[in-house]
PDB file of the backbone (N, CA, C, O) and the ligand in Angstrom, with CONECT records:
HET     ZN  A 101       1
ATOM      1  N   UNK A   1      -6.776  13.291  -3.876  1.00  0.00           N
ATOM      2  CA  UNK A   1      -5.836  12.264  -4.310  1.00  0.00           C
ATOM      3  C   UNK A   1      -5.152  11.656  -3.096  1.00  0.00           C
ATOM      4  O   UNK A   1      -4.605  12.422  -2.302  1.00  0.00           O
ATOM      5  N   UNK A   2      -5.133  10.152  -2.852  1.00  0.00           N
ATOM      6  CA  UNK A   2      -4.848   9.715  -2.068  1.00  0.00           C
ATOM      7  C   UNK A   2      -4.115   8.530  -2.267  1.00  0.00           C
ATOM      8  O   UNK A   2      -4.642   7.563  -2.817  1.00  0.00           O
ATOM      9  N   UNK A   3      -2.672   8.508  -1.779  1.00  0.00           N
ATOM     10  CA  UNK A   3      -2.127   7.093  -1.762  1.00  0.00           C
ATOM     11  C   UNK A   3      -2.195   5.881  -0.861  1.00  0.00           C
ATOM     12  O   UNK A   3      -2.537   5.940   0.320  1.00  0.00           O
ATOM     13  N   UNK A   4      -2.064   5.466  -1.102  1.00  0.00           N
ATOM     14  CA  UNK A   4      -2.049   3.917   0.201  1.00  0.00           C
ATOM     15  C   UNK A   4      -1.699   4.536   1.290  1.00  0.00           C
ATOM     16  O   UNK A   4      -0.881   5.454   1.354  1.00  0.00           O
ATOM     17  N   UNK A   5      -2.331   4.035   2.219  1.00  0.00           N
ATOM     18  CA  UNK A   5      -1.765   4.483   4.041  1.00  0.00           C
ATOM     19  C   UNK A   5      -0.936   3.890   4.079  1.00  0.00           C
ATOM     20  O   UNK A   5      -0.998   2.902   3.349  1.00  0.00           O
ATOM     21  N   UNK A   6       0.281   4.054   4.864  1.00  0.00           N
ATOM     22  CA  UNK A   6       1.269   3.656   5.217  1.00  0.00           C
ATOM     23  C   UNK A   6       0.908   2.230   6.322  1.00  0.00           C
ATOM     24  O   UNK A   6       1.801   1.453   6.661  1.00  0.00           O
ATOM     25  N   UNK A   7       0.064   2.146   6.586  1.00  0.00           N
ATOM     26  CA  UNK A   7      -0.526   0.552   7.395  1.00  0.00           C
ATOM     27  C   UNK A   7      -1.222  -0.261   6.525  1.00  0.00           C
ATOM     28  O   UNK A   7      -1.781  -1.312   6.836  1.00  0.00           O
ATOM     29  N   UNK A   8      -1.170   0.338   5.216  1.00  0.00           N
ATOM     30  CA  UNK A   8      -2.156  -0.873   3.816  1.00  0.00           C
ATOM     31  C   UNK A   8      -1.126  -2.056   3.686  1.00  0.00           C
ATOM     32  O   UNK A   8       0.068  -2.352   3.725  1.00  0.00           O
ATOM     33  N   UNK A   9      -2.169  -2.441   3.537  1.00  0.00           N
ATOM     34  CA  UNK A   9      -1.682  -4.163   3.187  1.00  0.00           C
ATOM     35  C   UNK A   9      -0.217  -4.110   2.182  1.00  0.00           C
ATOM     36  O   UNK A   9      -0.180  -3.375   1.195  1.00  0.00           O
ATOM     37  N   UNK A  10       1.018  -5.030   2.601  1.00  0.00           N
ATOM     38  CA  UNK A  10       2.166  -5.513   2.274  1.00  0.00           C
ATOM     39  C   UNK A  10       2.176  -5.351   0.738  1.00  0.00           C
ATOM     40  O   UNK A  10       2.976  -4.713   0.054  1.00  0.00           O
ATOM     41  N   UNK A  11       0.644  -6.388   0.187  1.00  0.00           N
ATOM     42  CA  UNK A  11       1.190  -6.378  -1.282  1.00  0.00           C
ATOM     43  C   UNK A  11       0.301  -5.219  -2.051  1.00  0.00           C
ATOM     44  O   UNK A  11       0.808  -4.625  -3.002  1.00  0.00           O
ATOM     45  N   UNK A  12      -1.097  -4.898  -1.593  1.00  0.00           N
ATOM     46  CA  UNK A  12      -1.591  -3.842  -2.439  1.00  0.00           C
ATOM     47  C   UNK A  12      -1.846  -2.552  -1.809  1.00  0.00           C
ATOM     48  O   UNK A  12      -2.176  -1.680  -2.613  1.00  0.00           O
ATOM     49  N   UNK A  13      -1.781  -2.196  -0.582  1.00  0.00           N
ATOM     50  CA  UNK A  13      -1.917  -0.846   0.046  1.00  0.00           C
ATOM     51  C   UNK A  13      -3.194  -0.897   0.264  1.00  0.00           C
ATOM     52  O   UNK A  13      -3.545   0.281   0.325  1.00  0.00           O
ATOM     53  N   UNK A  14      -4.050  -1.531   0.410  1.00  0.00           N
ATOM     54  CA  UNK A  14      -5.491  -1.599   1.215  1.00  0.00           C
ATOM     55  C   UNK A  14      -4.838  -1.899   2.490  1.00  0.00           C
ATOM     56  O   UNK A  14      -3.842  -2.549   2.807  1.00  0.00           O
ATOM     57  N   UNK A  15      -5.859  -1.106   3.222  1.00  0.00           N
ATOM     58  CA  UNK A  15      -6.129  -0.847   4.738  1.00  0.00           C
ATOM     59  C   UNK A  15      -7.088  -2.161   5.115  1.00  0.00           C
ATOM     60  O   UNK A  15      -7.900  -2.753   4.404  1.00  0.00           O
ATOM     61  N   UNK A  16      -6.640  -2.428   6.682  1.00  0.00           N
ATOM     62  CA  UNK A  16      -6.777  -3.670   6.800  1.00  0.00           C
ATOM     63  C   UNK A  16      -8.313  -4.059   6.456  1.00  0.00           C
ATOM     64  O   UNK A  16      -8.788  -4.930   5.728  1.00  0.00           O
ATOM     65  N   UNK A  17      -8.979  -2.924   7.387  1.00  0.00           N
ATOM     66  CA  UNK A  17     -10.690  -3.159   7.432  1.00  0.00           C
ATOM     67  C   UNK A  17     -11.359  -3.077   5.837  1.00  0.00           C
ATOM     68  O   UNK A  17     -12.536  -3.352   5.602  1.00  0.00           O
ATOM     69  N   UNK A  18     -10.523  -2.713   4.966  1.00  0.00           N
ATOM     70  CA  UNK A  18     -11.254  -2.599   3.794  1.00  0.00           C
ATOM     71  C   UNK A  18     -11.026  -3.904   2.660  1.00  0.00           C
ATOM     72  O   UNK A  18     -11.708  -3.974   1.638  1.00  0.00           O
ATOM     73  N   UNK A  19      -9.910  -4.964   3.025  1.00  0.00           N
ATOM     74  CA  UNK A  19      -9.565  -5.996   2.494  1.00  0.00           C
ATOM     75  C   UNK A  19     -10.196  -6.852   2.349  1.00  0.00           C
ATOM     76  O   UNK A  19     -10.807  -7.162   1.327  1.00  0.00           O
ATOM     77  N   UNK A  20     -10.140  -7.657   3.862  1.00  0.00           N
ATOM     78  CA  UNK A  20     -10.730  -8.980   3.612  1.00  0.00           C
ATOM     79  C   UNK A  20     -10.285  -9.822   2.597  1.00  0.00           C
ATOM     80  O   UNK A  20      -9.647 -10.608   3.297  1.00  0.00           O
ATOM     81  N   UNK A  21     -10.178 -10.160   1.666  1.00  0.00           N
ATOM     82  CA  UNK A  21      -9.862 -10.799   0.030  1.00  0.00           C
ATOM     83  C   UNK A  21      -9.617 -10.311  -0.681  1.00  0.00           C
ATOM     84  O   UNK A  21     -10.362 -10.783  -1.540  1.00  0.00           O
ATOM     85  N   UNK A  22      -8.965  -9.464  -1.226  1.00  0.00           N
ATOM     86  CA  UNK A  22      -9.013  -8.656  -2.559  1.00  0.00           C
ATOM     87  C   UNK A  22      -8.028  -9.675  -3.721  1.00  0.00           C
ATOM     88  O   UNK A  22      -6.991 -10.338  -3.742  1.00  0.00           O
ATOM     89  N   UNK A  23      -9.028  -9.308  -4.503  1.00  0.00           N
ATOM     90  CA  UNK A  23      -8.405  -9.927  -6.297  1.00  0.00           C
ATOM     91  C   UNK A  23      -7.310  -8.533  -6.650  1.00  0.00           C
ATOM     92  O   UNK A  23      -7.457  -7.313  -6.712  1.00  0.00           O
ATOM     93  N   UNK A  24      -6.677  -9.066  -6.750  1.00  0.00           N
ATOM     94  CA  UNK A  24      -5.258  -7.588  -7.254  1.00  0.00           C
ATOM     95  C   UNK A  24      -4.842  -8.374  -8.539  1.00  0.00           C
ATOM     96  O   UNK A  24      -3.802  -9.033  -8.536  1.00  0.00           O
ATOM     97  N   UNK A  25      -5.783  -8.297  -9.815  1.00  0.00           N
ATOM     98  CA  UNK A  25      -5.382  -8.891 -11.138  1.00  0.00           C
ATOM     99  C   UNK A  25      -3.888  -8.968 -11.042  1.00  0.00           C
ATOM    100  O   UNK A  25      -3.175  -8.018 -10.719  1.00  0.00           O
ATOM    101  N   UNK A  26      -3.514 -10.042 -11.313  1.00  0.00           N
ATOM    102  CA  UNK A  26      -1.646 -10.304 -12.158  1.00  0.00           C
ATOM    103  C   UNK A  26      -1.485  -9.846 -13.093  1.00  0.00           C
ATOM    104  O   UNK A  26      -0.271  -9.879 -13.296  1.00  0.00           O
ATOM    105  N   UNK A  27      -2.291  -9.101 -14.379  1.00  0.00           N
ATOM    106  CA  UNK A  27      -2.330  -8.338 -15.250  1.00  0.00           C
ATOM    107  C   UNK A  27      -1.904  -6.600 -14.887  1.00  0.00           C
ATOM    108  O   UNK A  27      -1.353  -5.762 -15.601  1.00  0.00           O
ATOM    109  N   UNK A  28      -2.532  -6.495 -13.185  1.00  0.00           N
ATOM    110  CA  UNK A  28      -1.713  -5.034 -13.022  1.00  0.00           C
ATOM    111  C   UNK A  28      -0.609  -5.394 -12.421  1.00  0.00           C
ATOM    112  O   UNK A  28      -0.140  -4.564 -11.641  1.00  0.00           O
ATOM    113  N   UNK A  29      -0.103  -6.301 -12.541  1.00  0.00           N
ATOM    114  CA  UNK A  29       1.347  -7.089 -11.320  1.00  0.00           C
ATOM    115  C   UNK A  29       0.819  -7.341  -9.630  1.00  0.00           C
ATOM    116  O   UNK A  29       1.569  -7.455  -8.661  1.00  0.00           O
ATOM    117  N   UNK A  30      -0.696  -7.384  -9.627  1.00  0.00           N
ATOM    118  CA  UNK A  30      -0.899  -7.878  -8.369  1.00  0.00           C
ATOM    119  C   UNK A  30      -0.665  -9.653  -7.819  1.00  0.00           C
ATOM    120  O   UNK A  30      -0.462 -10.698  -8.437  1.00  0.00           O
ATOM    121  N   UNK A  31      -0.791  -9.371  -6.631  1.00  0.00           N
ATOM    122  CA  UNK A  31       0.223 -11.072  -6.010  1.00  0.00           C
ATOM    123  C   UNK A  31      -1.113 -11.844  -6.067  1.00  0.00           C
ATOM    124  O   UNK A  31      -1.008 -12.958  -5.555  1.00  0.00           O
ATOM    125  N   UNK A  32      -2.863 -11.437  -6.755  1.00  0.00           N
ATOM    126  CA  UNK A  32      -3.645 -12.574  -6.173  1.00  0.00           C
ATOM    127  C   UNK A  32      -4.812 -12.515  -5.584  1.00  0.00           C
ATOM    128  O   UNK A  32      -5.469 -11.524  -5.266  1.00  0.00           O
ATOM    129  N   UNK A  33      -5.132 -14.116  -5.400  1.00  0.00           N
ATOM    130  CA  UNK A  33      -6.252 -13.719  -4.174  1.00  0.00           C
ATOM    131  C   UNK A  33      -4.628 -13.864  -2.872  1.00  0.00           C
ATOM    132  O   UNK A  33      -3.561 -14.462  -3.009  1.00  0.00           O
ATOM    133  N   UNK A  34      -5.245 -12.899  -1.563  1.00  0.00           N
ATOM    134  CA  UNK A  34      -4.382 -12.651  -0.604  1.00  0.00           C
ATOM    135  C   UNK A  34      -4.716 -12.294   0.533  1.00  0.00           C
ATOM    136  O   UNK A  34      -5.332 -11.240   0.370  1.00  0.00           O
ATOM    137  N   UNK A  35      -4.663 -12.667   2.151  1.00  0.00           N
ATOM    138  CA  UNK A  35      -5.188 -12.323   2.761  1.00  0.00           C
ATOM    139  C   UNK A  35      -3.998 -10.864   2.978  1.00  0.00           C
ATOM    140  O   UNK A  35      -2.884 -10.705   2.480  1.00  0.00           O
ATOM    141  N   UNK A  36      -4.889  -9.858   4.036  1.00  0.00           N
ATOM    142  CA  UNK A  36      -3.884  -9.024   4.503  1.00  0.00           C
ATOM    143  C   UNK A  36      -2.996  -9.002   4.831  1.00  0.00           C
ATOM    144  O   UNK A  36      -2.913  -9.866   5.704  1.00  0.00           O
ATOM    145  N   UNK A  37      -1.808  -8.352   4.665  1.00  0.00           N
ATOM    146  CA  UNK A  37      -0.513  -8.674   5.549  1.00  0.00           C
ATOM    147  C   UNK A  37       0.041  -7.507   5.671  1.00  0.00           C
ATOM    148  O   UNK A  37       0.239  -6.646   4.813  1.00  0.00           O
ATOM    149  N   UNK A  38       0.382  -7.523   7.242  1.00  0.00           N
ATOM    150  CA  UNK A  38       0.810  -6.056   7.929  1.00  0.00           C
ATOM    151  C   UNK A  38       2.155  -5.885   6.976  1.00  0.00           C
ATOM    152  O   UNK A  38       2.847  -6.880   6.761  1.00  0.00           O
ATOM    153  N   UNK A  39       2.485  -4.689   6.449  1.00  0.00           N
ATOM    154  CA  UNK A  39       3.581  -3.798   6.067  1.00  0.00           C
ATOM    155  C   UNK A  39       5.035  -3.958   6.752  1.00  0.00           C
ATOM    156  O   UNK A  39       5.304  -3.749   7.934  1.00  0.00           O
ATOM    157  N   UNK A  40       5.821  -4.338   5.828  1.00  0.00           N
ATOM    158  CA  UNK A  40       7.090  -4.545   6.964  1.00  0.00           C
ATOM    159  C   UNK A  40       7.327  -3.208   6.975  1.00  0.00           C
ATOM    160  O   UNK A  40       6.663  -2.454   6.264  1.00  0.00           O
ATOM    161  N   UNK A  41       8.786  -2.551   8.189  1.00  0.00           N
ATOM    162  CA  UNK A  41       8.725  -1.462   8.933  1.00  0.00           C
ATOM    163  C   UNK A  41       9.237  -0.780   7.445  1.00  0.00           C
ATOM    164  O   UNK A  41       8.850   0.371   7.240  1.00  0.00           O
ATOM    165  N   UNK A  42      10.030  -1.387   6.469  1.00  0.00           N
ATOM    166  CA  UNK A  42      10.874  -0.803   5.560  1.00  0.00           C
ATOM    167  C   UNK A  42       9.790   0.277   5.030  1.00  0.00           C
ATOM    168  O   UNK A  42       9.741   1.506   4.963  1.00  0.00           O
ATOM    169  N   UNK A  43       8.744  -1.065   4.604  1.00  0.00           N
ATOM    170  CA  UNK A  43       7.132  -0.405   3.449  1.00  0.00           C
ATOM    171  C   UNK A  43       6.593   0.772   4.304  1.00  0.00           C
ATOM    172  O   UNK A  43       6.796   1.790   3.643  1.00  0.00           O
ATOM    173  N   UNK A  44       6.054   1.055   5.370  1.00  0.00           N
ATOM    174  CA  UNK A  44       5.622   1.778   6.397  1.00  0.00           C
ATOM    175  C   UNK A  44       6.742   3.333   6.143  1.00  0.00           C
ATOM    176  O   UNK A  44       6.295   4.477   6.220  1.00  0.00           O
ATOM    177  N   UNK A  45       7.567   3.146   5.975  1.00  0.00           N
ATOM    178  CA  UNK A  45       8.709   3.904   6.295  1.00  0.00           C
ATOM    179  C   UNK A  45       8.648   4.662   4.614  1.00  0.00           C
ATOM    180  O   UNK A  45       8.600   5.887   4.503  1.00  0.00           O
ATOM    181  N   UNK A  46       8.660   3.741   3.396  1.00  0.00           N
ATOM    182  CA  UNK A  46       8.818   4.166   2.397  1.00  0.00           C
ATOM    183  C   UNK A  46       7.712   4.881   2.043  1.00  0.00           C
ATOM    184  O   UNK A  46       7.972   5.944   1.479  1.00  0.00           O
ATOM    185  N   UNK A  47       6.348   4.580   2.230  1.00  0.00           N
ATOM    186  CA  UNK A  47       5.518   4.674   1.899  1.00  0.00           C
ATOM    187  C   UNK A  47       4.857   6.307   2.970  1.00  0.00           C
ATOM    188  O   UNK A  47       3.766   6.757   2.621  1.00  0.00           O
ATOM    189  N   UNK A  48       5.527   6.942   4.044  1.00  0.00           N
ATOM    190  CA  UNK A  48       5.551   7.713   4.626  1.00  0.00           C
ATOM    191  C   UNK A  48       6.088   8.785   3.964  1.00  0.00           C
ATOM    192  O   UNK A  48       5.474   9.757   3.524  1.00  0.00           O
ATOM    193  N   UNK A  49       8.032   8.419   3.882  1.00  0.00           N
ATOM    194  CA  UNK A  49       8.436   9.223   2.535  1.00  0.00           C
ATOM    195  C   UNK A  49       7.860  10.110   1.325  1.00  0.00           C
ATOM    196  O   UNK A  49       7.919  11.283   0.954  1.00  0.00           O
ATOM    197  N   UNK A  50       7.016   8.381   0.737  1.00  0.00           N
ATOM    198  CA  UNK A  50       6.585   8.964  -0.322  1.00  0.00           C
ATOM    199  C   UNK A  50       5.519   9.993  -0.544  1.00  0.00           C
ATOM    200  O   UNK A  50       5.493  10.757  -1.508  1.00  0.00           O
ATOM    201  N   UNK A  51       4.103   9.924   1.025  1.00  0.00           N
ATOM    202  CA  UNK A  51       3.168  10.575   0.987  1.00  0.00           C
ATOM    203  C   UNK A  51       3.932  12.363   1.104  1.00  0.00           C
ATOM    204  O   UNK A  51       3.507  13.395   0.585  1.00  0.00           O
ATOM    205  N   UNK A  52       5.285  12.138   2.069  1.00  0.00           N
ATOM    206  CA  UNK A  52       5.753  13.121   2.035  1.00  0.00           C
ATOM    207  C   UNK A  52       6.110  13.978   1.330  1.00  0.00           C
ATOM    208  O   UNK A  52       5.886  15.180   1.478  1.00  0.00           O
ATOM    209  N   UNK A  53       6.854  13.337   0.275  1.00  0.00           N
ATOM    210  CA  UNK A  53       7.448  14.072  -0.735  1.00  0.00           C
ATOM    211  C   UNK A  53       6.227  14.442  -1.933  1.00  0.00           C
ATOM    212  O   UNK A  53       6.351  15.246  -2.857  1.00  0.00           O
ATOM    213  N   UNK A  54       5.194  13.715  -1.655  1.00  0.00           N
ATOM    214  CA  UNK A  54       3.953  14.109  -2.735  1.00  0.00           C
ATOM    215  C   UNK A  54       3.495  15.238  -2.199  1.00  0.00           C
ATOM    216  O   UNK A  54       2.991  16.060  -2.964  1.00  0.00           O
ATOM    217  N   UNK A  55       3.564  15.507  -0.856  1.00  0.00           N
ATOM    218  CA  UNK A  55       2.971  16.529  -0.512  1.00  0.00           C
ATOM    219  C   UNK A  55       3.533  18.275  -1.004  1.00  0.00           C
ATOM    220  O   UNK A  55       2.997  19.339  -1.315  1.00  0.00           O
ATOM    221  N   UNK A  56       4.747  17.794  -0.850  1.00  0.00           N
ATOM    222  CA  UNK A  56       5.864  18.601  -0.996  1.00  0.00           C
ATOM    223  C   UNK A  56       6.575  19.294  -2.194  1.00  0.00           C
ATOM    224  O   UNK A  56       7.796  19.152  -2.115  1.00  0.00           O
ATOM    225  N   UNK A  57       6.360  19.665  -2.763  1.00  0.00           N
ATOM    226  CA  UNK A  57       6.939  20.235  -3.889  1.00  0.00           C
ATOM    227  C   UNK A  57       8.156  20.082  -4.149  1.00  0.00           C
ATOM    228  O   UNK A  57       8.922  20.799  -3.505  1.00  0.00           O
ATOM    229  N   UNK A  58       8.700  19.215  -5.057  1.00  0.00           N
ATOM    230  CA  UNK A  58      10.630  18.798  -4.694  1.00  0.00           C
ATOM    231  C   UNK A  58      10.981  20.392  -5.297  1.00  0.00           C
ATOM    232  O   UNK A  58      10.280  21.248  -5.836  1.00  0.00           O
ATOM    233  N   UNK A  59      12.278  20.329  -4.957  1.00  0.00           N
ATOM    234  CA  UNK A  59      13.136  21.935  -5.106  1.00  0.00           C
ATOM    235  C   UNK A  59      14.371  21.409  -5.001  1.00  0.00           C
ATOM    236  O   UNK A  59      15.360  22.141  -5.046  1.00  0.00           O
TER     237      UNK A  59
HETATM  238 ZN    ZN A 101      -3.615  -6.829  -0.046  1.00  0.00          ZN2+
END
């Protein structure tokens, strides 16, 4: 089980080399056709967190 890398794309969490175009249906709340866009530091940061705390067993 694997979540988005923390360097996946801004709006869907694909990694850059695997993008290129992706269709992210508006039916799952995706933004589109879209090119890649680097992660602001916030997303990078949250998305670190989160792999963290998945890893982690909360207590
Ligand atoms: Zn994307």
């Amino acid at each position: 089980m694997t979540g988005p890398t923390p360097q996946g794309c801004q709006h869907c969490g694909i990694p850059h080399r695997e993008h290129f175009q992706q269709w992210s249906p508006p039916s799952k709340g995706g933004p589109g056709w879209h090119k890649w866009e680097p992660p602001t530091q916030e997303q990078i940061k949250a998305r670190m967190n989160a792999r963290r705390n998945a890893r982690r067993p909360g207590r």
